[in-house]
Structure formats: C-alpha cells, structure tokens
N, C-alpha and C positions, 0 to 999 in steps of 0.2 A: 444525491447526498443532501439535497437542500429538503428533503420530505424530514428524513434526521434529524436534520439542525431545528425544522421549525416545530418536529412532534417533541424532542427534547432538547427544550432550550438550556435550561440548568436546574441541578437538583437541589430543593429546600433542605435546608437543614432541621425540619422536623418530617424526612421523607421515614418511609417504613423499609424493611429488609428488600421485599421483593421489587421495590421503585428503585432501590441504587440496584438492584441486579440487574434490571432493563436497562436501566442510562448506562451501568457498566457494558451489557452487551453492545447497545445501541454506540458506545462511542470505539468500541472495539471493528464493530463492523465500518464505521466511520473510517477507520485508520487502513483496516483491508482495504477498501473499496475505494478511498480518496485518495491512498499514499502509497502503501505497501504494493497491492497489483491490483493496480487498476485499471479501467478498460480504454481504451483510447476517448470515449465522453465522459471520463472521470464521472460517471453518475450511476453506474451500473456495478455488482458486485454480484459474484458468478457462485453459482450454487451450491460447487464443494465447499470452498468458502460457508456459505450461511449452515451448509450440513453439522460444518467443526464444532458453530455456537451452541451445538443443541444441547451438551453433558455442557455448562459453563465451569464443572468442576475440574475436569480435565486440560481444558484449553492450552493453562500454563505448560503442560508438558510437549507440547509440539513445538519443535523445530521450527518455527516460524523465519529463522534469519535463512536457512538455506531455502525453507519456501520462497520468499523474497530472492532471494540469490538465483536462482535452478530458474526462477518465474524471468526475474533480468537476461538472464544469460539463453533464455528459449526466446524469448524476443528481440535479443540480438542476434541471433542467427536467422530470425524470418524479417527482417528487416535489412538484410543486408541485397533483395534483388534492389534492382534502380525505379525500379515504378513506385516502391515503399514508400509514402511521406511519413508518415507516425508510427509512435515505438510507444507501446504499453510497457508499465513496470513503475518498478522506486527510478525514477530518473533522477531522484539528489545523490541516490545510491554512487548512481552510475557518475555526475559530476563531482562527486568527493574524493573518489578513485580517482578520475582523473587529473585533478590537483593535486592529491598526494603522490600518485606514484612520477615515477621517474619519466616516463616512457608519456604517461599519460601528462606532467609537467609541459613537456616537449610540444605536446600535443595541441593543449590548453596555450600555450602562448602562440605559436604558430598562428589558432584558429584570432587568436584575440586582436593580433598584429596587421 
C-alpha cells in the first residue's frame, strides 16, 4: 500500500476529470487492500478485488459490507485450528462487535482483566 500513498500523495485542486478518477480508484483500492480485506502483509490486495475497479461506474452497487462481513467471518473459521497465528479481514470490524455486543462485552473485559 505504501507504492499508493507515494504514487498518489493528494490531488490539486486544478486536477482534470480523469486524475480525480485515478486518486478516486487508487484510494478505493487503498481502503480494500489496507482495511476492508486484507491480506495478512496488509500490502497486497487480491485480484477479484482490482477486477470490481474496472466499470468504476458500477462499484457503488456492490454489497461491499457483506463482502467485508462473509470475508471476516471466512477467516474466522480458518483461524480457529491452534497452529493459526494471524486473522486477515476488517479486524476493527470484528473489535466493535465485540464491545458492543453483550456476549462480546463479556468477552472484551475478561480478555482486558
């Protein structure tokens, strides 16, 4: 992610259409690839993914929260053997939930104590 940051640092305010189209993708794929599901080097972003960007007029209509969601919840189930160190996904995702809910309240203070 850090080729991103340093090929687009911030856009001028006298940029043209197709220059905010690129910062717009480029920070889009930033948010896939660093936040949303990412890979265990947080620095790699997997190819269905870059496929989505190609129409960028479509983008808005995909389900992105349950991609994220379906993406967490498939890496919680392969990280539950004991050899598992690291868990790809939104991990804020997954520590939000477990502060708000009840169960995961519980949980969150136990681990804290």
């Amino acid at each position: 992610m850090g080729w991103l940051r340093d090929t687009f640092p911030e856009l001028g305010n006298d940029s043209i259409e197709v220059e905010r189209i690129q910062y717009a993708r480029a920070y889009i794929l930033e948010m896939i690839g660093g936040y949303l599901m990412s890979d265990l080097s947080r620095n790699l972003v997997h190819l269905r993914w870059l496929l989505k960007l190609v129409n960028f007029k479509v983008v808005g209509e995909f389900s992105w929260g349950s991609v994220v969601l379906a993406t967490l919840y498939r890496e919680m189930c392969e990280v539950t053997p004991p050899n598992k160190a690291k868990i790809r996904g939104c991990l804020s995702l997954l520590q939000s939930w477990a502060q708000v809910e009840p169960f995961g309240e519980l949980c969150w203070n136990t681990y804290r104590s």
